[in-house]
Every structure is written in C-alpha cells, then in structure tokens.
C-alpha positions as CSV (number, residue, x, y, z in Angstrom):
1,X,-80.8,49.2,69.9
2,X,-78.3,49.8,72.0
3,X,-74.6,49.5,70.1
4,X,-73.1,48.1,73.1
5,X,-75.0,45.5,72.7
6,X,-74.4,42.0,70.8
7,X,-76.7,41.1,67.6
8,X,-78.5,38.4,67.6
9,X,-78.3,36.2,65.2
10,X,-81.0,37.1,63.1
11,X,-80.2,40.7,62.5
12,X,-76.6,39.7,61.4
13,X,-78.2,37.4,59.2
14,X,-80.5,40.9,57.5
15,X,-77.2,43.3,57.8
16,X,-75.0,40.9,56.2
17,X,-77.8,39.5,53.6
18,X,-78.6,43.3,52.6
19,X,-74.8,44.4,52.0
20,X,-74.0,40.9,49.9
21,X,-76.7,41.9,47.5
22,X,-76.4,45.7,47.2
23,X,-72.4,45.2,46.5
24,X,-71.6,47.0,43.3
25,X,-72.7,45.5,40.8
26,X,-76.0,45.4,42.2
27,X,-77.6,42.1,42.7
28,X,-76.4,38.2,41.8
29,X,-76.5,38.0,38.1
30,X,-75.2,39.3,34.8
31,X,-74.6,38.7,31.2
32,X,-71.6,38.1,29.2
33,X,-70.7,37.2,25.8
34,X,-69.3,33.6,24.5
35,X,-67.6,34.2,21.4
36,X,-65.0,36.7,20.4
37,X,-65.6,40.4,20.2
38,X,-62.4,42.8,19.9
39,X,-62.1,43.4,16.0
40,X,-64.0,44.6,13.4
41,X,-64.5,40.8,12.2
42,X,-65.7,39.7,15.2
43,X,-68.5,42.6,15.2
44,X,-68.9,41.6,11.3
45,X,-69.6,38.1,12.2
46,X,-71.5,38.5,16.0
47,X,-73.6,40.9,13.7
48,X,-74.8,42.4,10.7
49,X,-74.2,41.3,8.2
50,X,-72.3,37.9,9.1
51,X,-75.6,37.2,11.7
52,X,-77.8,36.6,8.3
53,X,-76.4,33.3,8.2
54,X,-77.7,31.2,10.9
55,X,-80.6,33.4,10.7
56,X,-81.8,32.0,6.9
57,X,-80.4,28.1,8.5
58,X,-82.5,28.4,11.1
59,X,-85.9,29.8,9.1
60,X,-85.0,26.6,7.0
61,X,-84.7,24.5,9.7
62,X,-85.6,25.2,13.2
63,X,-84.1,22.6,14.8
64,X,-81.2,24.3,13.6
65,X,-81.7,27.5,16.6
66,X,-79.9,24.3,19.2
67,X,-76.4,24.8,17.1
68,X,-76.4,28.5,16.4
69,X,-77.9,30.4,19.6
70,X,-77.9,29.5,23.3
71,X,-81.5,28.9,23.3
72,X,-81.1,24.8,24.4
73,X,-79.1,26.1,27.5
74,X,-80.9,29.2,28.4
75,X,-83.9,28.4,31.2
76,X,-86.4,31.0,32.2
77,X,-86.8,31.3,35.8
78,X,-90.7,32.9,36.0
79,X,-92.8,33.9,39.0
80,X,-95.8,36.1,39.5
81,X,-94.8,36.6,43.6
82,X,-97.6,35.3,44.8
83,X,-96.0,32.4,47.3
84,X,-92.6,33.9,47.9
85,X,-90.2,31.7,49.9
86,X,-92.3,31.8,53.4
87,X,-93.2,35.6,52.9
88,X,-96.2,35.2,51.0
89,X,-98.0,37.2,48.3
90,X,-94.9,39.9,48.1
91,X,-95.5,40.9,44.5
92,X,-93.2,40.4,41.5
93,X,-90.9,43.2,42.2
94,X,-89.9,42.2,45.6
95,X,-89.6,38.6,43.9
96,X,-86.7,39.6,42.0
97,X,-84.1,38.6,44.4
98,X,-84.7,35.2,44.8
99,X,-85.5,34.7,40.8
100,X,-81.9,36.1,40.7
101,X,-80.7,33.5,43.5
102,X,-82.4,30.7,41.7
103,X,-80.3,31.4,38.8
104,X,-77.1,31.4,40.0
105,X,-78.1,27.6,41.4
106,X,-78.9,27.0,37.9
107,X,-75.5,28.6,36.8
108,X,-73.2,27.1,39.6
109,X,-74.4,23.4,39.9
110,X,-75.9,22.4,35.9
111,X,-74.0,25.2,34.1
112,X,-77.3,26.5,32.9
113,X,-78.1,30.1,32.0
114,X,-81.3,31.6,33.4
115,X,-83.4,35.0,32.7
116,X,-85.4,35.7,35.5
117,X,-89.2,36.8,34.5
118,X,-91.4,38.1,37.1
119,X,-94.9,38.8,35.7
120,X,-96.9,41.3,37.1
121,X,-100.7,39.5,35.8
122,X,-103.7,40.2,36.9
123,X,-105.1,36.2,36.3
124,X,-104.0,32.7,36.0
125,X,-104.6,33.0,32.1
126,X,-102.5,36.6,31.7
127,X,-99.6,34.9,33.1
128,X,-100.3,31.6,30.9
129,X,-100.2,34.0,27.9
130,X,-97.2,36.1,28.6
131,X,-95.0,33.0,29.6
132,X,-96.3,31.2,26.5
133,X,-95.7,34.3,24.1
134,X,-91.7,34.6,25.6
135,X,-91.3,30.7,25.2
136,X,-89.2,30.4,21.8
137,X,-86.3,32.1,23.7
138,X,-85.8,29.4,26.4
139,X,-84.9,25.9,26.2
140,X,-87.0,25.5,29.7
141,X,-89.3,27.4,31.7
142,X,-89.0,26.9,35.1
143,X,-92.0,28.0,37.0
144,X,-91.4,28.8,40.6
145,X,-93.2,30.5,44.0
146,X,-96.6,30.9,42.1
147,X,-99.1,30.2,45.4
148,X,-101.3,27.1,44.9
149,X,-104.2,26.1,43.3
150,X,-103.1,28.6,40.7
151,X,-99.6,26.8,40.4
152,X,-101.5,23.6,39.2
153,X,-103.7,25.5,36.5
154,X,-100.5,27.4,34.9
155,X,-98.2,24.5,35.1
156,X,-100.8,22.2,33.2
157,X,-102.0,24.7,30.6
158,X,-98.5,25.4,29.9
159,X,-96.9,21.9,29.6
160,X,-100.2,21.0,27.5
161,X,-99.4,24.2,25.1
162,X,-95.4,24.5,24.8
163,X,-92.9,22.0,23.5
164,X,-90.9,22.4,25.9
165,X,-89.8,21.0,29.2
166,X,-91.9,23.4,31.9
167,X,-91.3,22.6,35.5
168,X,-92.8,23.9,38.8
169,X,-90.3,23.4,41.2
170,X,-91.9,23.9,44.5
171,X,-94.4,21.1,43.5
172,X,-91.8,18.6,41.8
173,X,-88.8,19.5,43.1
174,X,-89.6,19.4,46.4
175,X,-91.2,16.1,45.9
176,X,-88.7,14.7,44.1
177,X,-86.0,14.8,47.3
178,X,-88.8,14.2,49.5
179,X,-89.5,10.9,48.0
180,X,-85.4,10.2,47.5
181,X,-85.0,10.7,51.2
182,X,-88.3,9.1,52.5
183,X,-87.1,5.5,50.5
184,X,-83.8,5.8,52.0
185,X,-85.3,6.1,55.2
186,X,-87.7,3.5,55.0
187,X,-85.4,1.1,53.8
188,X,-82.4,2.1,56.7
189,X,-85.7,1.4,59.3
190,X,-87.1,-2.0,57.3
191,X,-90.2,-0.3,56.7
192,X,-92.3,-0.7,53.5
193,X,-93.8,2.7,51.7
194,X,-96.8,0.6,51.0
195,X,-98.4,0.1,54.7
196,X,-96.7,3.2,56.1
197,X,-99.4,5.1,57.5
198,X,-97.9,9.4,56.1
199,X,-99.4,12.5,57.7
200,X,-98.8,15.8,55.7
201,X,-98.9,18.8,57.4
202,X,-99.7,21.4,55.0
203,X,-101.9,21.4,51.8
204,X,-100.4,23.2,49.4
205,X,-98.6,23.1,45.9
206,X,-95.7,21.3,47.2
207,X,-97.2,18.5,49.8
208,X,-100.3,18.1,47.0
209,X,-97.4,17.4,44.6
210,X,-95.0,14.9,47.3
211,X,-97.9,13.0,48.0
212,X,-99.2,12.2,44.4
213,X,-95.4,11.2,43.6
214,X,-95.5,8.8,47.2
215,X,-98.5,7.3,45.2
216,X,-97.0,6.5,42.0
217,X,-94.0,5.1,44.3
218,X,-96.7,2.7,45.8
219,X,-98.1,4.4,49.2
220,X,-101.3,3.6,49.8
221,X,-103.6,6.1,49.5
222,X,-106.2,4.6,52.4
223,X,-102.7,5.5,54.5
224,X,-102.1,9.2,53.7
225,X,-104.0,12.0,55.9
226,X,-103.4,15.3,54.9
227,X,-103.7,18.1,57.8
228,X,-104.5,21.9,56.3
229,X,-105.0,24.9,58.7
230,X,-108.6,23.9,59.6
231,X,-108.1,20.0,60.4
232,X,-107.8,17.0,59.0
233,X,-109.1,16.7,54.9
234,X,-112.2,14.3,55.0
235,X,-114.9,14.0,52.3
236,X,-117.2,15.6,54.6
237,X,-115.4,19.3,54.6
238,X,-117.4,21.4,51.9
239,X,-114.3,23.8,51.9
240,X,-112.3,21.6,49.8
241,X,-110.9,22.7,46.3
242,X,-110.1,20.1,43.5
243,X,-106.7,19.0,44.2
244,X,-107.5,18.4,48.2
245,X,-110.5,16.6,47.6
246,X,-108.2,13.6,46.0
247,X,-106.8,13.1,49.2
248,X,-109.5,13.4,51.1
249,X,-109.9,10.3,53.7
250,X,-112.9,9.1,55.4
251,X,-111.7,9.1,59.4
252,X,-113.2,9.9,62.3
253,X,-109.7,11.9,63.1
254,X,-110.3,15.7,62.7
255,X,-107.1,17.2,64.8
256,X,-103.5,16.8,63.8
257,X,-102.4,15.4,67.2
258,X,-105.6,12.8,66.3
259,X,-103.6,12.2,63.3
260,X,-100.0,11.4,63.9
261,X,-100.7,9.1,66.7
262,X,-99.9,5.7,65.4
263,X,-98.3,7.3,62.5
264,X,-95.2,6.0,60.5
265,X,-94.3,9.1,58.7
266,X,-94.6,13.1,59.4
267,X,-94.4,15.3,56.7
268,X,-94.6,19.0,57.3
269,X,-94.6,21.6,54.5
270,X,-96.6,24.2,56.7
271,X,-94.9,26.8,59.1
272,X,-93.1,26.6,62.4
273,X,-93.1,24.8,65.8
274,X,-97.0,23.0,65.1
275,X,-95.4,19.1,66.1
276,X,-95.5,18.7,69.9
277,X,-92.5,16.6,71.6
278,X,-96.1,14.5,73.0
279,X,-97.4,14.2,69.1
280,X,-93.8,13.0,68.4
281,X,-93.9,10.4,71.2
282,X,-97.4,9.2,69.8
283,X,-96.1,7.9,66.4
284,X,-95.4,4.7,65.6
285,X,-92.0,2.7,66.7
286,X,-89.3,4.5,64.7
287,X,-90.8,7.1,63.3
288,X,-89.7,9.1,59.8
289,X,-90.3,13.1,60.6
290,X,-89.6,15.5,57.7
291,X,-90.1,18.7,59.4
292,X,-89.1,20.8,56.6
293,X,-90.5,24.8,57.1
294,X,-88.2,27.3,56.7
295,X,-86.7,28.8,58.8
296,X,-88.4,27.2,61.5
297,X,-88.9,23.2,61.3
298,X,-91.9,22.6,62.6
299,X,-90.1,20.6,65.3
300,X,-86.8,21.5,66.1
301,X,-84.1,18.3,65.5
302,X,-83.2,18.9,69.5
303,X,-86.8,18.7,70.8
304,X,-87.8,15.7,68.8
305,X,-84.8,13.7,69.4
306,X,-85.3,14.7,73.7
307,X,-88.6,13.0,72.9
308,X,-87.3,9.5,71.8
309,X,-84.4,8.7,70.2
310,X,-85.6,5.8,67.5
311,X,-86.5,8.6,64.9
312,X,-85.0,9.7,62.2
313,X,-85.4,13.4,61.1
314,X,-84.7,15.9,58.2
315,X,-85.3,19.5,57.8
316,X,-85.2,22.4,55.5
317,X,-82.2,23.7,57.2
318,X,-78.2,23.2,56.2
319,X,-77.2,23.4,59.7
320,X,-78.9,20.1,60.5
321,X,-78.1,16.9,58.9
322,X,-81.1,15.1,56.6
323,X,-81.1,18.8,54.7
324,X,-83.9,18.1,51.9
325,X,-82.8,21.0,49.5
326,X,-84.3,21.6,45.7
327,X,-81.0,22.1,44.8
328,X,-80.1,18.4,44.5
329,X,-82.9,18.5,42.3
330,X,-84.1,20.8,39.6
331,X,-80.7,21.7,38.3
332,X,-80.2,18.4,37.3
333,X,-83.6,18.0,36.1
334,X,-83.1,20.9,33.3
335,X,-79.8,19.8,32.3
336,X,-80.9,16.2,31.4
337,X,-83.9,17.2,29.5
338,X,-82.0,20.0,27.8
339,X,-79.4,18.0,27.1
340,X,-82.0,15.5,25.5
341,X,-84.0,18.3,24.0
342,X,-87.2,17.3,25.7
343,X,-90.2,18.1,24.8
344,X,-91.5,17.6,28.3
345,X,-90.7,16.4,31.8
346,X,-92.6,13.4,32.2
347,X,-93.1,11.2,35.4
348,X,-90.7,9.1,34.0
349,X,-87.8,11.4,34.1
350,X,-89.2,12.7,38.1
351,X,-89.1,8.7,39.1
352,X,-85.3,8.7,37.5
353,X,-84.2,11.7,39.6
354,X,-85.5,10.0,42.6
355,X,-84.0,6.6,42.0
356,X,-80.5,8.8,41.2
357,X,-80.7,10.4,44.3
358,X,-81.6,7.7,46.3
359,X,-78.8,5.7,44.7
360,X,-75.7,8.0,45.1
361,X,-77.0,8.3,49.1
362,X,-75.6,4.9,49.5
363,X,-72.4,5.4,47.5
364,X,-68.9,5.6,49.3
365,X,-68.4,9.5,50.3
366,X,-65.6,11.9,48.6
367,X,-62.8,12.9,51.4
368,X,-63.9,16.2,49.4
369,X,-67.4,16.4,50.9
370,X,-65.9,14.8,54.1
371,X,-63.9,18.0,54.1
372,X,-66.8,20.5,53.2
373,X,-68.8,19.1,56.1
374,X,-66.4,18.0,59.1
375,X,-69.2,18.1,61.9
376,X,-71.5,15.6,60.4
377,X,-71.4,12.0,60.5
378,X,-71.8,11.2,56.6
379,X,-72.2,7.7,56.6
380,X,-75.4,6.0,55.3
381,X,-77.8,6.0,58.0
382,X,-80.3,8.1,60.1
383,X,-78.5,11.0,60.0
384,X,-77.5,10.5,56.0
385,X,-80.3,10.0,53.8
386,X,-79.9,12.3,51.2
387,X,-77.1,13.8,49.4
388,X,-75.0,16.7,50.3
389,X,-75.9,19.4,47.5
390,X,-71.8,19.9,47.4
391,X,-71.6,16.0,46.1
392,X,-70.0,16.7,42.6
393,X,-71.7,13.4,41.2
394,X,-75.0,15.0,41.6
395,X,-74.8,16.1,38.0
396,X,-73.6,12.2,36.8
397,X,-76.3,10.5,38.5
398,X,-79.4,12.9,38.1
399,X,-79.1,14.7,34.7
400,X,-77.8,11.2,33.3
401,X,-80.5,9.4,34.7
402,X,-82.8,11.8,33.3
403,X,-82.0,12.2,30.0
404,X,-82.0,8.3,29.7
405,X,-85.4,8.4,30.6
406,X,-86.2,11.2,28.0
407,X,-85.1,9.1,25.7
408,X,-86.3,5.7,26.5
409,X,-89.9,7.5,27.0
410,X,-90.1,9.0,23.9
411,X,-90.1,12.4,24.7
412,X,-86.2,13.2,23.4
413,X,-85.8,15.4,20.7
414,X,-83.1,15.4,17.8
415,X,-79.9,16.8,17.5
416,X,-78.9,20.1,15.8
417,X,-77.9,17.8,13.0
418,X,-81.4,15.9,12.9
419,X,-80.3,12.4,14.2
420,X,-81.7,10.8,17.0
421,X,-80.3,10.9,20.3
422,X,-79.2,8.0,22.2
C-alpha cells in the first residue's frame, strides 16, 4: 500500500486493535490481591501458617469456602475454539483474546472475576472432563464459542454433573436479548408472538437455542421455519442432526426467499448480506428483522429501510440503533445466581432476565445515557427496543430479577452462615 494513501476503515480498525492489545502489559487482564500484604503479619496471615484456619473451617464445612476464598465471585470463562466469534474453528490459542475480552465484561459491568480456560481436547467428553475436574475453583463456568452440536452435548453433561450454575452464552445469551427485544417489538407493532409467523436464518447453537426460548414464550411452533445453508429444515431432509430435526416443518417452501414471504419476523444468526431488499419487501405488513451477523448484518439498516419504511430493525452492530449485545445479558445472569449461590441456571431465571430487560426498555432514560449516545433517538419505539449496555440499572433489574427467581425456584443455595436466602 501506498502511504500516501488514506486507510480504510478496516485496516485502522486491525492497526489500532493490534497495538491496544500488545500495550505493555500484554493483553486485557491481570490479577491482584484483596487483602493487605506489606508486613510480616499480613504474609503470616495471607499464608502459612495463619491460612490453616479457614482451611480446617472449610474441610468442616464446605459451605464455608463462600466466606473465606473468592470462589462465589470467581467465573471460568472456558472455550475449546472451535466457533470463534465469526472466524471459525481457530483453535484454543488464538481463542485467548476474546476469553480475555469476555472477562473484562464480566469485570466491568457485574464486578465478577473471571479465569479464562481454553482447552485444547481432542473430544466432546475430554473437554467435559477437564472443565468438570477444575470446577471446585469457580462459582460459575461460563461456557462460550464451542461450535454447535457439540455446545449442546457439553453444556448438558455439565449442568447434569456440576453444582453449579454452567451457562453457554452464545445459546442463552443470545437468546435471552433476542427474545427481550422481539416482545418489545411485537408489542410497539400490536402484534402477538403466538401467530407470528419467525424465519431463522442460521441453524446453529445460538438460533437452535432463541427459538426453543420463543417457544416457551408462546410462539407457535407450526409458525417457525428455520433456513440452514442448504434450504429450508423439513422432515423430509435426511441431513438433519438431533437438535434441527425439532424444528423441522412440513412446507412445501425449500428456498429462503420462499420463506420470508408473508413472514412477520426475520431472524438471522448466519453471515452477511443473504436478505434481499425484494425478500424484505415480501414480508408481512410491518415487519420485525433482527439481522444480527457480525460484522456484516445480513441486511444492512440503509438497504432494508430504502425498501419500506414500516419495519423495524436491529443488528449486531453498536453503530446502529436496536444493538442486541450479550452484554446486557450474561453478566447479569452470573451475578444473580452467584449472588443466590445457585446450583443451576434454570429457565426460570432465563425468562426473568428477559422480562428485566424487556421492562427497563420502557423505563424513562438517564440524561447520563442520553449523554453517552447523542445521535440516537432513545425513546421507546422502533428504533429503541432494547437497552443500551451503558444503562447502569442493567445490574438492578437483571441480576435482581434473577436471583429472585433462584430463589423462588428452588435452586438457591445457603449462605456462608447456613441460613437460607431470601
């Protein structure tokens, strides 16, 4: 490249991404300690032999590791690299950077610490194992970017083994603000989820997981068609694995184009630029489209707007209103069932989250996040459906609303001291 010439946006983007994270000290995260260390006391204490004591209180008493270690706050972020961000099967290694992203998330929105894991296994049950033997260190495990079917197989054998809350945020999380926004929306354009005819572009770990939450929130399952790379999922594909065959719809529809027309509701969790502005104009009168690929939409806010103008949209992206962002999400997850020492995240506690985030969206707005985003119209409406992640009462509503449901589902544990929460 020429220097005279101007960068375009994307390689200021790399050059400025590569020199944030190679800043001394290298990478995004660190450790420090919480309690005094400067004399020859504190060491006494911090250590031997002063450490003995909590050590013989909690071989007494387990319950007793929530008062005298971090363990209730401390989250494992784990990953084998198999479905990283939209760069695919990069490896654990080259992983490492966005396990360290995820944890300052955890860190700067829910106060939560976080060890990033990345697992170099060679099978779905290795990886089972290793995160199962590590598990008395965390409060949480937090499973992310593992490619799908395998996601479902290691999320399931490891909430059925460990007592503790384990939580695959590209299924859950993503549906979770999915669903927030999609009610919001619905109810802005006096439409019901129940008849709402949904098209889901995309198949995998996240849009399996969004559309079996839209069912519990009363879709209709005779109204979802889900679109994978070779068509439309019907009963008569033989290419089908487990989880696809549960959505699979008897229709005589086989493209997506075929598909959306008529539709209420897009969903795309796929890859770039696959809606049409014509698709668009096919759907039903005010249409719902949550194109949300990254870092391409797969229709961009501009083209889909030029095609009619009675739709609302959301997208992956922050420089677009209707940003549906996991980080309104899983943060608040962990710190609720933490702070209810859950043995689990139940649907329950997923249905709070969305109910807390659908909620808040209709709440007056801060002059703070006014001030945070100045270009944006933040008032309830087609371009405000879901929170800003910058809303400080995202921690109030969600982690609150959580931790209530641990509790009023049974799945709440004790306190350091034994009693019951409430």
């Amino acid at each position: 490249m020429n220097n005279s010439e101007p960068l375009n946006d994307s390689e200021v983007l790399r050059r400025e991404s590569l020199e944030y994270h190679s800043r001394k000290p290298y990478g995004k995260t660190a450790t420090l300690p919480t309690k005094p260390f400067e004399t020859q006391h504190d060491l006494s204490l911090a250590y031997s032999p002063g450490v003995a004591e909590p050590v013989r209180e909690i071989s007494k008493n387990p319950e007793m590791v929530n008062r005298y270690t971090g363990k209730n706050n401390l989250v494992a972020v784990v990953t084998n690299g198999s479905a990283v961000l939209g760069l695919g099967n990069v490896g654990p290694l080259a992983a490492k950077p966005v396990m360290e992203g995820k944890a300052v998330l955890f860190k700067k929105f829910a106060n939560i610490d976080v060890f990033d894991i990345e697992v170099d296994s060679s099978s779905n049950q290795d990886f089972i194992e290793t995160v199962a033997r590590i598990s008395p260190t965390f409060g949480g495990i937090n499973l992310e970017d593992i490619a799908a079917p395998d996601c479902f197989e290691i999320e399931r054998a490891l909430v059925q083994r460990l007592n503790i809350p384990v939580f695959h945020d590209d299924q859950h999380g993503t549906a979770i603000i999915i669903a927030a926004g999609l009610l919001n929306a619905l109810k802005i354009r006096d439409k019901k989820l129940k008849s709402a005819h949904i098209v889901c572009l995309g198949a995998g770990a996240a849009a399996i997981a969004s559309m079996q939450l839209l069912l519990t929130l009363g879709a209709s399952k005779e109204n979802i068609t889900i679109v994978d790379r070779k068509g439309v999922v019907h009963p008569g594909r033989t290419d089908l694995n487990l989880y696809k065959q549960i959505f699979a719809r008897s229709t005589e529809k086989r493209t997506l184009a075929e598909a959306v027309d008529g539709a209420d509701i897009f969903i795309g969790l796929s890859g770039g630029n696959l809606l049409s502005a014509a698709m668009v104009k096919s759907m039903a009168d005010c249409p719902i489209i949550f194109a949300l690929a990254n870092p391409d939409p797969e229709i961009s806010p501009k083209l889909a707007l030029a095609a009619r103008d009675d739709i609302i949209i959301a997208t992956g992206r922050s420089d677009f209103p209707n940003q549906v962002n996991n980080v309104l999400c899983f943060p608040f997850i962990f710190r609720g069932a933490l702070d209810a020492r859950a043995t689990t995240i139940n649907l329950e506690m997923k249905i709070a989250a969305v109910k807390a985030l659908q909620n808040l969206t209709s709440e007056p707005i801060l002059d703070e996040i006014r001030s945070a985003y100045p270009d944006e119209d933040l008032e309830y409406g087609p371009n405000y459906i879901i929170p800003k992640p910058l809303d400080p009462r995202l921690e109030g509503y969600v982690a609150t609303a959580v931790r209530r449901a641990a509790i009023e589902s049974g799945v709440a544990g004790r306190s350091n001291l034994g009693e019951k929460l409430e």
